[in-house]
N, C-alpha and C positions, 0 to 999 in steps of 0.2 A: 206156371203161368208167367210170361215175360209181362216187360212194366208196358208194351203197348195194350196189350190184352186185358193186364190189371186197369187200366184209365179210364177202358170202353166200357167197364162194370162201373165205374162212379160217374155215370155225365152229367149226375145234379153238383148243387153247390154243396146243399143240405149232405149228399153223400160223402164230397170230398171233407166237409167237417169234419164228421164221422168217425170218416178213413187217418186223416190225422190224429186225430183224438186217440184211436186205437194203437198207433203208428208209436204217439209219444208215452200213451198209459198214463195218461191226463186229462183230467172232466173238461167238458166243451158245454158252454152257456150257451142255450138256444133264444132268440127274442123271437114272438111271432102277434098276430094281431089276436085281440078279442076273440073276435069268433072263429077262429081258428088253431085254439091251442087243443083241442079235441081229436082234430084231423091232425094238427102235427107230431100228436102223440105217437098215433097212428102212424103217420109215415116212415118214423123211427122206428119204431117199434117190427115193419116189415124192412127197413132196410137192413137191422141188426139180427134181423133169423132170415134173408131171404142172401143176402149179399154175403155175410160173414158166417150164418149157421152158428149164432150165438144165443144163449136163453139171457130172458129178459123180465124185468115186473117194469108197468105201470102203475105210479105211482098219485093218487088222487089228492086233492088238498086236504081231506080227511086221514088220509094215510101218515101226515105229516106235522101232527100237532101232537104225538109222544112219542117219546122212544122204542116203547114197548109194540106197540103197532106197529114206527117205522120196520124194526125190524123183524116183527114176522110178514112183513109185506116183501120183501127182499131177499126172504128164503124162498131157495129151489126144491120143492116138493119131489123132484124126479132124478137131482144126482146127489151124493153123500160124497161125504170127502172118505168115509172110511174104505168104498171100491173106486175112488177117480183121485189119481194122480197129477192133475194140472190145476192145481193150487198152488200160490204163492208159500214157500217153504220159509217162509223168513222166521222172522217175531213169533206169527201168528200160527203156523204148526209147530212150534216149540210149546206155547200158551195151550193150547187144544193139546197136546199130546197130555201136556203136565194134570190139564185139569181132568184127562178122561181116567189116567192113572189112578189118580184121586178117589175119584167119582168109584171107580172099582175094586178099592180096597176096602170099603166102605161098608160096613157089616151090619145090615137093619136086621134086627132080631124082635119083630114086631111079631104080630101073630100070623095066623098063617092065611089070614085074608087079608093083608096088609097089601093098604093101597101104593105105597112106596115102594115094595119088590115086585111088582107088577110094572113098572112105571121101564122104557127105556129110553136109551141115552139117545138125543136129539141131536143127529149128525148130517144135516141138512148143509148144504151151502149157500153160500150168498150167489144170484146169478151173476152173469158176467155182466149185464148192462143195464144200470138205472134211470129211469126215465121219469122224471117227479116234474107235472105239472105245478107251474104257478109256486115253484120253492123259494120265492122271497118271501111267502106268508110262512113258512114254515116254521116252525118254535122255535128258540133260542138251542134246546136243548138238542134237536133234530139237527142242528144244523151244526152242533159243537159233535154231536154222532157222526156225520159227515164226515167233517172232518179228520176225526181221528180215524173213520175207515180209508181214508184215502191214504192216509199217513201209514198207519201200521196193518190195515189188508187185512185186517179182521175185528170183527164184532162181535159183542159180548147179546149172551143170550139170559134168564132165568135160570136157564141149567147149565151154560158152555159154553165154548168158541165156537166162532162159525169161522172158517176160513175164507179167505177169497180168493176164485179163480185168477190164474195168471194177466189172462185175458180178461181186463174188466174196467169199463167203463161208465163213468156218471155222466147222464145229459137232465141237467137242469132247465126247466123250459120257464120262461119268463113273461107277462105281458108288456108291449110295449108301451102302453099307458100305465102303467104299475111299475117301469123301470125305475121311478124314483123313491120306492121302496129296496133298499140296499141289500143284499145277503152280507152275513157276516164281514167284516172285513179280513180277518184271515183267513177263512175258508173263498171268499172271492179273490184272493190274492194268487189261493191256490189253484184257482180253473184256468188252464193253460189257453184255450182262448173262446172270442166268443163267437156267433152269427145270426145274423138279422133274417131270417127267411121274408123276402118278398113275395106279396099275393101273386104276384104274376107268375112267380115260379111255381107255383099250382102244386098237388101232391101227387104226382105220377104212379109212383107204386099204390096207393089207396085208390086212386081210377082204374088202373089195372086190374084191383083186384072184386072193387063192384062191376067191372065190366066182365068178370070171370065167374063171378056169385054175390049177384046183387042182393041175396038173402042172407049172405055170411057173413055179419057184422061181429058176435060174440069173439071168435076165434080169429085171428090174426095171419094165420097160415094161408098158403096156398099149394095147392097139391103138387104142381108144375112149377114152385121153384126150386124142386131138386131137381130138375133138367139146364136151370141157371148155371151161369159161371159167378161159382164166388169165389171169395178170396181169403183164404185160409191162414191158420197162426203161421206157418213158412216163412209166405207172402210178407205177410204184418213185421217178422223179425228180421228178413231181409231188406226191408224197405227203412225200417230203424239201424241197422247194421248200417246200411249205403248213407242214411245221414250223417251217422257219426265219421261218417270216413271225408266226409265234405271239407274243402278248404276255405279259408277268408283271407285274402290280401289287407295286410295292412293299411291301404286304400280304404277298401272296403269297411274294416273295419271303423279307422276312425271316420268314418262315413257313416257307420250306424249309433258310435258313441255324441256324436253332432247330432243326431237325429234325439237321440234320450235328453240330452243337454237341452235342446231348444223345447221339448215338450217340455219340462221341468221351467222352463223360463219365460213360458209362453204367458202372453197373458190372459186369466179368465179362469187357471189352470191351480187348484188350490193343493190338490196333492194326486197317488193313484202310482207315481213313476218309482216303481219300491226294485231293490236290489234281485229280487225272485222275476220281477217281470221280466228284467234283463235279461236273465237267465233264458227267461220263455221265448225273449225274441229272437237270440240267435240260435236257439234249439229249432224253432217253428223255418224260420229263413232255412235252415242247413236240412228239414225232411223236407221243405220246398223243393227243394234243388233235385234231386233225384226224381222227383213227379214231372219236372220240366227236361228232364234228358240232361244234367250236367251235374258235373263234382264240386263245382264252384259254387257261390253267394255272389251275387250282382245285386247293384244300385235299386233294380226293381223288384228283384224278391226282399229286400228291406224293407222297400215300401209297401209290399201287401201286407207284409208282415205283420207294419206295425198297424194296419189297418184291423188285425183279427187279434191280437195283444192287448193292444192297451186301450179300445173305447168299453169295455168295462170295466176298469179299473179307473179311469178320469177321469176324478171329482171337479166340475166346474163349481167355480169361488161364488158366492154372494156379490150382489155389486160392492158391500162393504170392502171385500177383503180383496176385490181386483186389485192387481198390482201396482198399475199405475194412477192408484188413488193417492197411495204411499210417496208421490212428485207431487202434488197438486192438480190432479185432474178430476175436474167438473163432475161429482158423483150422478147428476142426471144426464150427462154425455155417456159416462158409464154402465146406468141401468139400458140404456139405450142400446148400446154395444154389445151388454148380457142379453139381450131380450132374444130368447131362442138359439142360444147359442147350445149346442151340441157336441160331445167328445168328437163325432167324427169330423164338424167342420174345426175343430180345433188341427186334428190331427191333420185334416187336409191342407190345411193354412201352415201349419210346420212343413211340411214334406212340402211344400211348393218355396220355402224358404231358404231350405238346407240346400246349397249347392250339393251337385254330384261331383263325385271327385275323378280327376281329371288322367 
């Protein structure tokens, strides 16, 4: 599939998120309204088996208050890692090899109705894509589990390791009146970026698929999206391949480290601008570039950039700790100034600040 053909399969936003997120093999925060985190479940949920032919759990807020639940909720009942080979080999089939070993030398010499040699080894994997509504309620502990599967690509079970597929991505879905309930702070350090789905931008593939079978609400599938063009792991590693090979003019560059500076200096702006986001932003600018037709980073892929980076990761300050209290400015001119302020008019108030470079 060439990159014209791959673009014509993603013409939402919601997809190109997605498509990134898979691109980098980094979780992408979704924001959506109230009454609509159901349906957006939903739309993921067909864009990640209809688009990519990937397995997936939906994840409920019940799902999400212990460990032990999280993760039988995110085992794949239909592949094993001991017959599928597209599992991450790192860490976590090292761990999984060591502990099945184990598990096998292991000599129950109980009697001969013995519920323990009847018992087999649970070799399930994790799916390729997570989709957990409403995960800033989620435990302390769910969200330190997070974590550490994002990092080392596998999870621990009762009985084992579960590996995880190569291919695998977490979408955290958010409400937007609930956004001032935090996800962890290093586990959100770690979601490579985030997106606001707009009502107007409707759920296309969920209308498509009541206008296909207005009675099939249980199952997710549709029969005729294997006549679709999706886009396959190839695709996904070519498209990561063409980023890495991206260039940045030193223009350019200290054109994006002016852009981190002024966020960081802005005022209203309490913290959020960490050495990892950095990381995210010229990762995210350089798979840009390849999705617009070029090898290069420009002034304006920066700026979308920094538009899907860093509004959830900016912490806006209390009026106490605005900046410019610290000179003597009038703490009620101040709450003023805070009142409704928001990461992204922050961010749009820098990026209209920072010259471009010439």
């Amino acid at each position: 599939m060439d990159l014209e053909q791959l673009l014509a399969t993603v013409p939402s936003d919601l997809e190109l998120a997605v498509l990134l997120g898979l691109i980098a093999r980094q979780p992408c925060l979704i924001y959506g309204n109230d009454d609509s985190i159901n349906n957006l479940a939903s739309e993921l949920a067909l864009i990640v088996s209809d688009k990519f032919k990937l397995s997936y759990a939906v994840l409920e807020p019940s799902d999400l208050q212990s460990v032990d639940t999280f993760v039988e909720a995110i085992l794949d009942d239909t592949h094993h890692f001991a017959d599928d080979a597209d599992f991450d080999n790192s860490d976590s089939e090292a761990a999984a090899t060591t502990l099945r070993s184990r598990i096998a030398n292991v000599s129950f010499r109980g009697g001969a109705c013995s519920h323990v040699e009847q018992q087999t080894l649970d070799n399930r994997m994790v799916v390729n894509v997570i989709i957990a509504k409403n995960f800033n309620y989620a435990s302390h502990d769910v969200q330190i589990q997070v974590m550490d599967l994002i990092r080392k690509h596998r999870v621990f079970s009762k009985t084992t390791v579960h590996p995880v597929p190569k291919l695998f991505l977490f979408l955290p879905i958010v409400s937007i009146s609930t956004m001032h309930v935090r996800i962890n702070g290093q586990l959100n350090d770690r979601i490579f970026i985030s997106h606001r789905h707009k009502p107007e931008d409707g759920f296309p593939n969920v209308e498509d698929m009541e206008m296909d079978d207005p009675f099939r609400s249980a199952s997710l599938s549709r029969s005729r999206s294997s006549t679709q063009h999706h886009i396959g792991k190839d695709s996904l590693d070519r498209l990561a391949e063409l980023g890495k090979q991206v260039t940045i003019t030193p223009e350019v560059r200290r054109h994006l480290q002016d852009i981190v500076v002024f966020l960081r200096m802005e005022r209203g702006v309490d913290s959020g601008i960490t050495p990892y986001s950095n990381v995210c932003f010229v990762d995210l600018a350089k798979y840009l570039a390849p999705l617009h037709g070029i090898d290069y980073v420009t002034p304006s892929l920066l700026e979308l950039a920094a538009k899907k980076v860093f509004p959830h990761r900016l912490i806006v300050a209390e009026p106490e700790r605005e900046r410019s209290t610290q000179f003597g400015s009038d703490i009620g001119a101040v709450r003023q100034y805070m009142r409704g302020l928001e990461p992204e008019h922050v961010i749009d108030a820098v990026l209209a600040k920072v010259p471009n470079p010439r």
